[in-house]
N, C-alpha and C positions, 0 to 999 in steps of 0.2 A: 637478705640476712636470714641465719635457720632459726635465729630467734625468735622465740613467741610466748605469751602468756600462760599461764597453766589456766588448767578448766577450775573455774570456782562452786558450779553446780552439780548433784552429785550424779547426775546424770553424765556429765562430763566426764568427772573423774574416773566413773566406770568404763567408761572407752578407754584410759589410755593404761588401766591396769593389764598388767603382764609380768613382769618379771618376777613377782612373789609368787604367781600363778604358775610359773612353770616351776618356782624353788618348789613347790609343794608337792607337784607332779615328780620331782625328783626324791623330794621326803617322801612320800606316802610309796614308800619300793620295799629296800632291804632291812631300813632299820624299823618302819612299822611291821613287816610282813613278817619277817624271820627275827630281830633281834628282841625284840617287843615279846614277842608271844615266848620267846626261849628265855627271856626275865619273868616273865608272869608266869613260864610254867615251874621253872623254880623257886620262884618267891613266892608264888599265889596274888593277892592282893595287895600284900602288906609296901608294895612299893609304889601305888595308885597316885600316892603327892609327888613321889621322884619323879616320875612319867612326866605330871604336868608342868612341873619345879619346872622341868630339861626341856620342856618345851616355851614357856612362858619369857622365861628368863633373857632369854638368845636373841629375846626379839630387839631389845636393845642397845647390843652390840652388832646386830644386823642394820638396824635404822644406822647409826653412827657409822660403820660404815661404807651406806650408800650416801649420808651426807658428806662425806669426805670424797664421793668421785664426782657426784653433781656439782659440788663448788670448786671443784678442781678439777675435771675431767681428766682423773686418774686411773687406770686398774689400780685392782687390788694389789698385784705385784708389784706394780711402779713405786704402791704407798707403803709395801714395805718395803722395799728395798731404799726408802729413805727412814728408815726408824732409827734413831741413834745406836751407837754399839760398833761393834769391829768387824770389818770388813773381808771375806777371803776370797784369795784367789790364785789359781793355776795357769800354766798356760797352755794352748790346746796348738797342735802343729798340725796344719795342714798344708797341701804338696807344697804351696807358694809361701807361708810367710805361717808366723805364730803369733797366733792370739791371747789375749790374756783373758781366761774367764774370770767374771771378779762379782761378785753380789754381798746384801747386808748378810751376817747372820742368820736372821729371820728365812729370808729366801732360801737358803742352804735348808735349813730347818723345813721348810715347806714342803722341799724337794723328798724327802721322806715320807710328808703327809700323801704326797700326789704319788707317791709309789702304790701307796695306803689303799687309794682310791682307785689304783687299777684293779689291785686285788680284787678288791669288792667287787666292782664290775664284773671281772673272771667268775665270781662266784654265782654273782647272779647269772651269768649267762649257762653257767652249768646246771643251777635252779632251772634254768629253762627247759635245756635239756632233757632234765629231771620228769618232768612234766609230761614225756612222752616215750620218753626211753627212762626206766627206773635202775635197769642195771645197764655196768660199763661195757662197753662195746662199740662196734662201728656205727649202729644206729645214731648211737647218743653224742659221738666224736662229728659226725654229719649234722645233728642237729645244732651244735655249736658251732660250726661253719657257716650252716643257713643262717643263724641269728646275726654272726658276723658280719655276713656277706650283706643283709639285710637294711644293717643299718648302716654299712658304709652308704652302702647305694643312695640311702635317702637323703645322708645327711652333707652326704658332696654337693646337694643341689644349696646347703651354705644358705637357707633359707629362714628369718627368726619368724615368719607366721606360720611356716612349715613347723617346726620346734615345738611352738608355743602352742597349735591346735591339736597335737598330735597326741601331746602328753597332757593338755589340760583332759582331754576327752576319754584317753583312757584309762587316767587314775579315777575322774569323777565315776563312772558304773562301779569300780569296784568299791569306791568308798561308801555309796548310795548302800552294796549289796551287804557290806559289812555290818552297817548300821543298821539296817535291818535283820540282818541276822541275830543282832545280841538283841534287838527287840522280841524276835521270836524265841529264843532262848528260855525265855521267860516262863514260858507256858508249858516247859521242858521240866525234868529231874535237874538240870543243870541251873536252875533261874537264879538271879543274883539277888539275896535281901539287904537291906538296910543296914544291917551289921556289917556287911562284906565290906562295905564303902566306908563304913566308920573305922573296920581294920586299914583298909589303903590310905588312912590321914594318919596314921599312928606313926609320930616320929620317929625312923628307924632304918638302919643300912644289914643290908644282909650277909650274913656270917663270911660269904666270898664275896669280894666288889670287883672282879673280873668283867662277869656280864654285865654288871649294873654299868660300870663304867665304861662299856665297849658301846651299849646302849645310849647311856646322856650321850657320848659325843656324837652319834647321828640320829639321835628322834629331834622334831622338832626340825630347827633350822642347825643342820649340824656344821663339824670344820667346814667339809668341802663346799655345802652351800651358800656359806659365810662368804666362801672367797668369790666362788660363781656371781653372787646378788651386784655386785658393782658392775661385774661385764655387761647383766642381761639391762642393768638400769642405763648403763650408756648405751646401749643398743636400741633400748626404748627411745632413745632422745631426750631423755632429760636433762641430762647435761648440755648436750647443743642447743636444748633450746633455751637453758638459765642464761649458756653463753658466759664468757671471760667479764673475769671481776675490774668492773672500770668505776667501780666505788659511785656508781649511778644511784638514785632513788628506781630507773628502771630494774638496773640489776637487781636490788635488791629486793624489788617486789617478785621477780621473775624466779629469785631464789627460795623465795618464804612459798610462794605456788607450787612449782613442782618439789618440795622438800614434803609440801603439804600431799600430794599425790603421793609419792612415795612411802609415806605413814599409812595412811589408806591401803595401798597396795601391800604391805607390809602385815596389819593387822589382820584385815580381811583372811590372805592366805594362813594367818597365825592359827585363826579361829577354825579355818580349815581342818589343818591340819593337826593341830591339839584334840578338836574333835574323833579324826579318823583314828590317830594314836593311843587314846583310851579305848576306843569302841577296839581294836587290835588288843591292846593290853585284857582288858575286861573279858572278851572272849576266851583268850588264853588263861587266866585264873579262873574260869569260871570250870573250865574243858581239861585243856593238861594238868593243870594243878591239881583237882580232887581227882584224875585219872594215872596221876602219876607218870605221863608221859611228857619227856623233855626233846625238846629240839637240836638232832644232832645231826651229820652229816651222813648216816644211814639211816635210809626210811623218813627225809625230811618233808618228803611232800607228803607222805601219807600221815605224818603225825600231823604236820601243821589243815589240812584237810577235815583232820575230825573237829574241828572248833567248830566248822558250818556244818557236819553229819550229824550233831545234838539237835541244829536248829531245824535242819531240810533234809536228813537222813541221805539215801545216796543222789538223791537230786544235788543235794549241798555240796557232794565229792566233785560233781560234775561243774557247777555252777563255778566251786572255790577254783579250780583248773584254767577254765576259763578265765576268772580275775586273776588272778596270780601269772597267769601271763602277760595281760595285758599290765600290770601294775609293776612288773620286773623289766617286760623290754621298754616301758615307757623309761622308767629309773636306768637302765643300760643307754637310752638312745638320748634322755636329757644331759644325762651325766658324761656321756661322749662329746655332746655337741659344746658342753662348757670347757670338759679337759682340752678341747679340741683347740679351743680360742685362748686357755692359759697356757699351753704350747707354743703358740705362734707365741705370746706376749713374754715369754721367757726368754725368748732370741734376745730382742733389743736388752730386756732386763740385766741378762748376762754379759751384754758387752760383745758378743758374739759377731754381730750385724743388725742394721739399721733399715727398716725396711724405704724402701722408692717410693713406695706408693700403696693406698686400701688396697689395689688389686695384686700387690705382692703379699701384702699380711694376707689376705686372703685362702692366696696361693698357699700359705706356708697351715691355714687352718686347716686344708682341707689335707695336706701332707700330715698334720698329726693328726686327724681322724683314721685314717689309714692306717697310721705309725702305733697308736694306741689303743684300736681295736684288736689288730694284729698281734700285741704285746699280750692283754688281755685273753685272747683265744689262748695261747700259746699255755701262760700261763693256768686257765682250764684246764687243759688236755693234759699238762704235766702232773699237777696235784689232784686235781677231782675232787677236793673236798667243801663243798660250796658253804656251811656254816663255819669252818676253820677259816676259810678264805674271806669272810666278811668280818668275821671276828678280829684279825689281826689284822686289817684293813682299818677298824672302828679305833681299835686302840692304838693306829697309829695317826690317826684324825685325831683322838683328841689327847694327846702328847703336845698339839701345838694350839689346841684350843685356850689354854688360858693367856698364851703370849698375844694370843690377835686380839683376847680382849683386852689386854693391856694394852694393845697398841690400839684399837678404837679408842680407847679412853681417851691418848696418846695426842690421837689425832682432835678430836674434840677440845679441850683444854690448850693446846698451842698452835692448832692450825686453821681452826674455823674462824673465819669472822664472829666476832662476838655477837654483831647484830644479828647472826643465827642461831645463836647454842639455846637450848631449850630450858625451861623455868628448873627451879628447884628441886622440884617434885620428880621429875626426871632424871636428872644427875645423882640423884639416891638410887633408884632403881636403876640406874647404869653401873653405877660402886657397887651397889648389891651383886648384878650379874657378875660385874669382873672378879669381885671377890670370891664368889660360888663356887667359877669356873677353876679361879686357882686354887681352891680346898681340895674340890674335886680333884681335881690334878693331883695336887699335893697326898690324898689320901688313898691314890690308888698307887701313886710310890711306895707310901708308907707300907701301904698293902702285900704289894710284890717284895720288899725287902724285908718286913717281917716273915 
């Protein structure tokens, strides 16, 4: 049997964490590097509680759910595509015979988000670009091929410790150099005082909520990571090894264990990466905000660069170059490897086809790594605008963030075993998230139709 105990020592526990570990290495990319620093250079500080709020908050409709795939070894797709609602569908003709594609609502609705998400990619891969060739040209159309080419290569080998060491490794130097950098700040014209930090608690939304809201949906544990956390949790084994619900006392110790690892895993990466997001935000208010320079799709690496030139002057140009690579293709090659795996899993979801066997879903991963880096490049080379392209990416992530917190909710409340659902104290701060999430939502409607 693949069943087995979860580690109760925390020394254990530390082996088998992974999946928040690479969510992180996927957060610590676009929305810390580029969307972060382009809210703080227009707010200043005054949005330092948003930051955290958008970070904190998510961690709870992330926990619920990866409790919703470990007790039910579900994707994320699978559990929405059962959330109550109406259902649509088309038919699709191919040479032999017609299909019907048919999915929940929700799934349809997602389908957008994941458009969302390639954007993003697109833009970051042209960030990368960026980095080496500043204006357009063949140079720069070549180095977005090499990045392409790069990460198909790697990530055909279909490997999650490949994945997992690739991206925990090269987010951690730059989040290390970060933090150190707004350390040495200090000692700069630019140093942050006490006041600064007492303006970033001041309850307040800024006169546009465009950024702010393109921002909440990916700092922290944003849409796409939300949906990625169940795949990388069944991947880990957690689910095979809770194993099917046969209403045991074994089961349910098996459940209460790894539910417990996965809280762990969860929090840990929270504090990560809440950490690296402020130390991003703070730089930026400290740097473009009193210098009056905002982040846009011209001159975006040279602006985002001077936040480290206060603390290490042109050492810092160089040093940020370096990070900012390694923290863009890490976020392009995590965020590949997941799109990669919610492609294959939208086959069956759609009704489409049924895969034979692991080593046909497989097959079909590594056909959308291909399918979606390819889409991605494509889209680079045609637009070029790498902050535009993250921007409407962000804001079409979180058009569907407050629905998947309803539907964690969703799933908690009618689908958990009771003898799992967590105390009191919890269940408030889960209403709190969901509710947050749907104001937010609701008020950047507001926003845009006003």
């Amino acid at each position: 049997m693949d069943t087995k105990p979860a580690p109760t020592n925390f020394k254990g526990i530390l082996r088998h964490l992974g999946p928040g570990l690479i969510i992180t290495a996927t957060i610590v990319g676009s929305g810390e590097l580029i969307m972060t620093p382009k809210l703080a250079g227009e707010a200043g500080f005054s949005l330092l509680w948003f930051i955290i709020f958008g970070c904190l908050i998510k961690v709870f409709i992330q926990v619920e759910l990866g409790r919703y795939a470990i007790t039910h070894s579900k994707t994320t797709l699978a559990a929405m595509d059962s959330v109550p609602g109406p259902r649509f569908q088309f038919p699709w003709r191919t040479e032999n015979s017609v299909i019907t594609v048919q999915a929940s609502w929700m799934v349809w609705f997602w389908v957008v988000m994941y458009i969302g998400s390639c954007l993003q990619i697109a833009g970051m891969m042209d960030g990368l670009a960026s980095l080496v060739f500043q204006e357009p040209g063949i140079g720069h159309r070549l180095m977005i091929l090499g990045v392409a080419a790069v990460t198909i290569i790697l990530l055909l080998s279909g490997r999650y410790r490949l994945v997992e060491k690739v991206c925990i490794g090269m987010v951690l130097l730059f989040t290390i150099f970060t933090i150190v950098a707004l350390v040495a700040l200090q000692f700069t014209e630019f140093k942050i005082v006490p006041s600064n930090i007492a303006e970033g608690f001041e309850f307040k939304f800024p006169d546009q909520f465009t950024t702010a809201f393109a921002a909440f949906a990916i700092i922290g544990v944003g849409t796409s990571e939300l949906i990625y956390y169940p795949y990388w949790c069944l991947e880990k084994g957690y689910a095979k090894f809770t194993g099917k619900n046969d209403n045991t006392v074994g089961w349910l110790d098996r459940a209460h264990g790894w539910l417990n690892v996965m809280k762990w895993d969860a929090w840990i990466s929270c504090t990560i990466y809440t950490a690296a997001t402020c130390a991003f935000f703070l730089l930026g208010a400290a740097t473009l905000h009193r210098t009056g320079q905002e982040v846009g799709d011209v001159g975006m690496i040279a602006t985002l660069s001077s936040m480290y030139e206060g603390a290490f002057g042109d050492t810092g140009v160089m040093l940020f170059k370096i990070g900012c690579f390694c923290v863009l293709f890490s976020t392009v090659f995590a965020a590949t490897a997941a799109n990669s795996r919610l492609f294959a899993d939208c086959i069956p979801v759609f009704k489409i086809r049924k895969f034979d066997s692991e080593e046909d879903r497989a097959k079909w991963v590594k056909i959308g790594v291909v399918l979606l880096v390819g889409f991605s490049f494509l889209i680079s080379l045609i637009f070029g605008e790498p902050v535009t392209l993250i921007v409407y990416g962000s804001i079409a992530q979180g058009a569907l963030l407050p629905f998947l917190a309803i539907a964690a909710a969703y799933f908690l409340f009618m689908r958990i075993d009771k003898r799992l659902h967590p105390g009191m104290v919890w269940k408030f701060f889960l209403m709190l998230s969901v509710l947050a999430m749907v104001m937010v939502g609701c008020y950047q409607l507001y926003d845009k139709l006003k």
